[in-house]
Structures are given as structure tokens and as C-alpha cells.
C-alpha positions in Angstrom: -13.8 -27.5 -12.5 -10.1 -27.8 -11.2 -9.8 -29.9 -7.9 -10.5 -28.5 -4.9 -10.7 -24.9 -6.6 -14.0 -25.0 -5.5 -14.0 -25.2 -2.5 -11.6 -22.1 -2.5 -13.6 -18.6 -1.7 -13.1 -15.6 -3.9 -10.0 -14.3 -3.5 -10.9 -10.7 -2.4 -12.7 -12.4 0.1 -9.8 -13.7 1.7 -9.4 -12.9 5.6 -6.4 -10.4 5.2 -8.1 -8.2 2.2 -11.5 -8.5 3.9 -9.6 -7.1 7.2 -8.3 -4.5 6.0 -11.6 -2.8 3.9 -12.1 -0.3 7.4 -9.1 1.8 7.0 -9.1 1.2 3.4 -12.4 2.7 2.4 -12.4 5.4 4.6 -8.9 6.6 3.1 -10.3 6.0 -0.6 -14.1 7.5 0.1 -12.9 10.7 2.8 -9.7 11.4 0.4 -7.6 11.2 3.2 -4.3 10.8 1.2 -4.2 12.8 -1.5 -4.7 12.3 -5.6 -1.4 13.2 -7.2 -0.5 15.5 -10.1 -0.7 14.8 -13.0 3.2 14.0 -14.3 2.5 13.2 -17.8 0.2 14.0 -20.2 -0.2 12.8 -24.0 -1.7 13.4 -27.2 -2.0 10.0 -29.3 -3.0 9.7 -32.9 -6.0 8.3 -33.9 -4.2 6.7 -36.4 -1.3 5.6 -35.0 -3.4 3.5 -32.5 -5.3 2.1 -35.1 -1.9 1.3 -37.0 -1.3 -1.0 -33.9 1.6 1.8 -33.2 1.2 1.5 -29.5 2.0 4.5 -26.4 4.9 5.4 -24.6 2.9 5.2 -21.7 3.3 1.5 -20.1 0.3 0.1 -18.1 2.2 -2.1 -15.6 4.2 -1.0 -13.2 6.2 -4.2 -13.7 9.0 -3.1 -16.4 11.6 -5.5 -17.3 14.8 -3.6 -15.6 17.2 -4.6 -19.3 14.9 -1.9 -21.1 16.1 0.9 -18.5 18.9 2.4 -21.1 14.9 2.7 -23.1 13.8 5.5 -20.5 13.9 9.1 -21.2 16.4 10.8 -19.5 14.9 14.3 -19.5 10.8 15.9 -20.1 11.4 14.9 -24.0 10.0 11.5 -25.2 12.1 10.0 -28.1 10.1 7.8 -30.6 11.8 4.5 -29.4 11.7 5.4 -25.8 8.5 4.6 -22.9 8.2 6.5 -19.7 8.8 5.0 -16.5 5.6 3.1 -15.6 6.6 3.7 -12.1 5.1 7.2 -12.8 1.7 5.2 -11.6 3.0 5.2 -8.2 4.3 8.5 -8.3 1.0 10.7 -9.8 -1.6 10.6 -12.5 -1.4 10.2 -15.9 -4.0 11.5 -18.8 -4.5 10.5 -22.3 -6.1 12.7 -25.0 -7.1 10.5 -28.2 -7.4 13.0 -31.8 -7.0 12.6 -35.1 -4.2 14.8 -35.0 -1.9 14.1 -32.1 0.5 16.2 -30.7 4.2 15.9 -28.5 4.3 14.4 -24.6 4.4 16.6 -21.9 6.2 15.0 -19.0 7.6 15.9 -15.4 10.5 15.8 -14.2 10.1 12.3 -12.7 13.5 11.9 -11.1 11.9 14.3 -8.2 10.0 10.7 -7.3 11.3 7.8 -9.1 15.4 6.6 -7.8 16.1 3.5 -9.6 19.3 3.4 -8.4 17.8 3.6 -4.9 14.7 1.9 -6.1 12.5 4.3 -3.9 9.5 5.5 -5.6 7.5 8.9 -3.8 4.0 10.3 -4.4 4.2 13.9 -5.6 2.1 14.8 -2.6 5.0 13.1 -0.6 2.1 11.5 1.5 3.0 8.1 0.0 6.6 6.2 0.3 7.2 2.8 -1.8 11.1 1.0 -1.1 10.6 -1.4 -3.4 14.1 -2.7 -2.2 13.6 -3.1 1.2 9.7 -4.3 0.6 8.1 -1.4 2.7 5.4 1.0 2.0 4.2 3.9 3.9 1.4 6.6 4.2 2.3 9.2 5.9 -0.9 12.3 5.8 -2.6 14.4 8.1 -5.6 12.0 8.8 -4.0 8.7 7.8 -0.5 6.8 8.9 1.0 3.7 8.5 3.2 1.3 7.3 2.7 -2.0 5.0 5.5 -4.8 4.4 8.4 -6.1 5.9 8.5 -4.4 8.9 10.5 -6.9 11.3 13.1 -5.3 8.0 12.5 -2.3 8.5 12.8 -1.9 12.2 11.0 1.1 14.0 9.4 3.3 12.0 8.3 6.8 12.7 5.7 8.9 10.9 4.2 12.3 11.8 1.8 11.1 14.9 2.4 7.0 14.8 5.3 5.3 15.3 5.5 1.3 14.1 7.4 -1.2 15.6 6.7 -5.0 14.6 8.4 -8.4 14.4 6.4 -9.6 11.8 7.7 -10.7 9.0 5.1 -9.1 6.4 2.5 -7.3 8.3 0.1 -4.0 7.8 -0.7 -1.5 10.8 -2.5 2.3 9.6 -4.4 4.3 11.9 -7.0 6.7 10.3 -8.9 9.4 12.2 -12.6 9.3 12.6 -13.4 12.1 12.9 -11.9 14.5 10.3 -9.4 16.0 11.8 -5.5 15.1 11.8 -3.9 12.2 13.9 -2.3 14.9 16.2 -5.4 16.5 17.0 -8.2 13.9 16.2 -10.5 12.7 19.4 -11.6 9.7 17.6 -8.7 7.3 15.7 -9.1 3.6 14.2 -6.2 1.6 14.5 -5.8 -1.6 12.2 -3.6 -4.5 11.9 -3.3 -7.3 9.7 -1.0 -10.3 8.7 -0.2 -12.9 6.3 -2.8 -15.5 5.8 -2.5 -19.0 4.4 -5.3 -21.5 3.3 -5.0 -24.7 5.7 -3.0 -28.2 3.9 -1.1 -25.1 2.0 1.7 -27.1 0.7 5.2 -26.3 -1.6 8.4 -27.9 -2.8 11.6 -26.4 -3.4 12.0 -25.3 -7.4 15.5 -24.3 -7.5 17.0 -21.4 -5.8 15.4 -19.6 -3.6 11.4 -20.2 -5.5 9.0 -23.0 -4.3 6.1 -24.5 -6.4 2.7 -24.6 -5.4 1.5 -28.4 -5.3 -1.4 -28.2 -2.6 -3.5 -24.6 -2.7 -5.3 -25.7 0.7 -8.3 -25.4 1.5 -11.1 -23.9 4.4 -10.4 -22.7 6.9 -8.1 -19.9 5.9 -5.3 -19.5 8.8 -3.9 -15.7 9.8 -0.4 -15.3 11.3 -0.7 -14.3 14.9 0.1 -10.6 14.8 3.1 -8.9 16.9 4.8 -5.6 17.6 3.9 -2.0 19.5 2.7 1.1 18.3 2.1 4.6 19.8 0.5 7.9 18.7 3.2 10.7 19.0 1.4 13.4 20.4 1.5 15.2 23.8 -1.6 13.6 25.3 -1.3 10.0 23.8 -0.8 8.7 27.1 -4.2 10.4 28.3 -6.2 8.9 25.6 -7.8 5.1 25.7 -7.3 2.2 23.3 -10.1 -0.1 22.8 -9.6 -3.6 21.4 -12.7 -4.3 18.6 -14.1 -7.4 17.8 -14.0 -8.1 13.6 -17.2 -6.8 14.0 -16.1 -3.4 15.4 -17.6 -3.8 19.1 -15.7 -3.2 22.2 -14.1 -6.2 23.5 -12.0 -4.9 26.2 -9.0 -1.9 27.5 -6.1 -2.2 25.5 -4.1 0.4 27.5 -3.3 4.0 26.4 -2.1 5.3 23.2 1.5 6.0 23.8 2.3 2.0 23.9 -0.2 -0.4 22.4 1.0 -3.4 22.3 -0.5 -5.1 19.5 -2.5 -8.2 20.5 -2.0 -11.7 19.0 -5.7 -11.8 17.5 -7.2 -8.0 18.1 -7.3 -6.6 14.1 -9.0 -3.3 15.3 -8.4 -0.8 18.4 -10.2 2.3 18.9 -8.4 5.2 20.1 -10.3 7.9 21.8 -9.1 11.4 23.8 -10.7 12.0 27.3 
């Protein structure tokens, strides 16, 4: 066993993943953004797999930018080319495995994909990535918000929610409870999360602008106070109450009306409700 590793906890146990399973699940179990098309479809060879002949289809969204000029510039897949593995972030993908194969069919993907701009968009349009500026957002009927560098990104405004925050990396959705949209829903969770750093977390410079890891820390994890405003845009926000939660989800205390929360230093969880 590595030093210290074990005193480490599981990673997906970590404060700022743990924090944010509310809004998570309920987006990913109520379908609350929605799946995208499917933008490419192929037919591989049995054969050709087997021959260690590989896909056009990369896995990782993480493609080295000198194979660009190896992109299709069209629907039709040349035999040296890959598609865009952005396309992940963009909409679905399926795979049909034969013994006899048969051509690609693929989108137009330059409808969501702008390398130039380095924006990728969801073919619902619900979902935003600037990969440039470090800023995602979600932007459907029953579930907003913004994750990233949003002191960056300055105020951001989505159909009922706008974001305003000075921290540096930082997370802040709001997803209705009780199935209706944002603009119309009675009942509305609004969450928050940071950046979070294992305590004696130590680096040294490593040339340039990266740092090397020489300490991992240890217990107890520390979470970056969070900052910034939000406000539900919609005629009766300032008619409907916010409720600061415990990490437990209980009432804590009045957090002031929905058209200006000021997001408290500590509070992870506010529930909005309408009179």
C-alpha cells in the first residue's frame, strides 16, 4: 500500500461529488434533460474487428487537436479518417457488429461541434459545453444551471435562473420538484457546490504554468467557501420563499425570496417554494 493512500476515501466519495448526487440523480432518473439523437450510426465487420482493424468511432472525447486535418469534412467517412469524438457530447452513437458490414451514416455535426470556436451543443440544445472558456450549462424546462468558471464567465442567464458567482470553479443548478418547468413549478431545489481540497494538499512549480503533486493530503477534506447570487426569472419569484437545507436536506433557516438569493458561504441546498 502507497503512503498515506489509505487513509484517502474513495474518490466518488469526495465532499463535492457526494454534494452534488440531489440534482444529479433526479436529472439522470426523471429525464429532465433530454437523451440526444442519434448522430452517427455504424456497421462494423466482424472481421475487420477481429483483424485488429479498429472504428472510426473514437471513445474519448480527448482527441489530440494535430489529427484535426483526419476529420471528415462532410456525412462521408473516408477509410483513413475518424469522426469527431466530441460527437459524445453532442448526441448518441450506435454500433451494429455483422459479418458483413456496411457504410457510416453520420450527421451533419458542424450544427453542434465549432472547433474553431471550440463550443460543443447537445442536439436537443438543452446542453452548452465552451470548452474554451471552461463553462457548461443546462439549460431545460425542469432543470437549469451552470458548471465551471463562472467568476469567467460573468452573469449568466438561462430561461428561469440567472447565475452570478465569484467563484473561481463553482456548480449552481436548480431542478424542479415537482414536475413541472422552472417557470411554473411550486416546489424547486437549488444546489451549489465548490472546489474541494484534501487538508496538507501540497504542490511545486513544474515548469510553466503545471505544478506537481508532492503531498495528496489527507482527512479532513476542505470545501471552498461558496459565493455569488442567483434568482429565478419569473413573474412571482419575489413571492416565493427560499429555504436554506442542512446536507441532510432539513430546514435550517429563511434564505430570502427567489428573485435574489444570495448564496451563503456554507448552505449547499435551498428550497424554493411558491405561496
Amino acid at each position: 500500500v502507497k503512503p498515506r493512500f489509505i487513509m484517502q476515501p474513495w474518490t466518488l466519495m469526495a465532499p463535492t461529488q457526494m454534494g452534488q448526487f440531489p440534482a444529479a440523480a433526479l436529472i439522470y432518473r426523471q429525464g429532465l434533460v433530454r437523451e440526444g439523437d442519434v448522430l452517427v450510426r455504424l456497421r462494423l465487420k466482424l472481421g475487420d474487428l477481429l483483424a485488429l482493424k479498429g472504428s472510426p468511432l473514437v471513445q474519448h472525447a480527448s482527441f489530440d487537436e494535430l489529427r484535426a486535418q483526419d476529420l471528415p469534412k462532410g456525412t462521408t467517412i473516408e477509410a483513413h479518417q475518424v469522426i469527431d469524438p466530441l460527437v459524445h457530447l453532442a448526441g448518441r452513437c450506435a454500433v451494429t457488429i455483422d459479418n458483413e458490414g456496411g457504410p457510416a451514416e453520420l450527421a451533419d455535426l458542424s450544427k453542434f461541434i465549432d472547433r474553431n470556436r471550440r463550443t460543443v451543443v447537445s442536439s436537443t440544445g438543452e446542453l452548452k459545453l465552451d470548452y474554451e472558456k471552461g463553462l457548461l450549462t443546462i439549460d431545460a424546462p425542469n432543470a437549469q444551471g451552470a458548471s465551471g468558471a463562472l467568476a469567467a464567465a460573468g452573469a449568466i442567464t438561462l430561461g428561469a435562473l440567472r447565475i452570478e458567482s465569484e467563484m473561481e470553479l463553482g456548480h449552481v443548478a436548480a431542478v424542479s420538484l415537482d414536475g413541472r418547468p422552472l417557470a411554473r413549478a411550486s416546489r424547486i431545489l437549488l444546489q451549489v457546490m465548490s472546489e474541494e481540497r484534501p487538508d496538507g494538499f501540497r504542490t511545486e512549480p513544474a515548469g510553466g504554468e503545471g505544478k506537481r503533486i508532492i503531498d495528496i493530503g489527507h482527512d479532513p477534506w476542505m470545501v471552498r467557501r461558496y459565493s455569488g447570487k442567483a434568482a429565478l426569472r419569473r413573474g412571482d419569484a419575489a413571492a416565493m420563499t427560499v429555504t436554506a437545507l442542512d446536507l441532510n436536506g432539513y430546514p435550517v433557516k429563511p434564505a430570502g425570496k427567489a428573485d435574489a438569493i444570495a448564496l451563503e458561504p456554507t448552505t449547499t441546498y435551498y428550497l424554493i417554494t411558491a405561496p
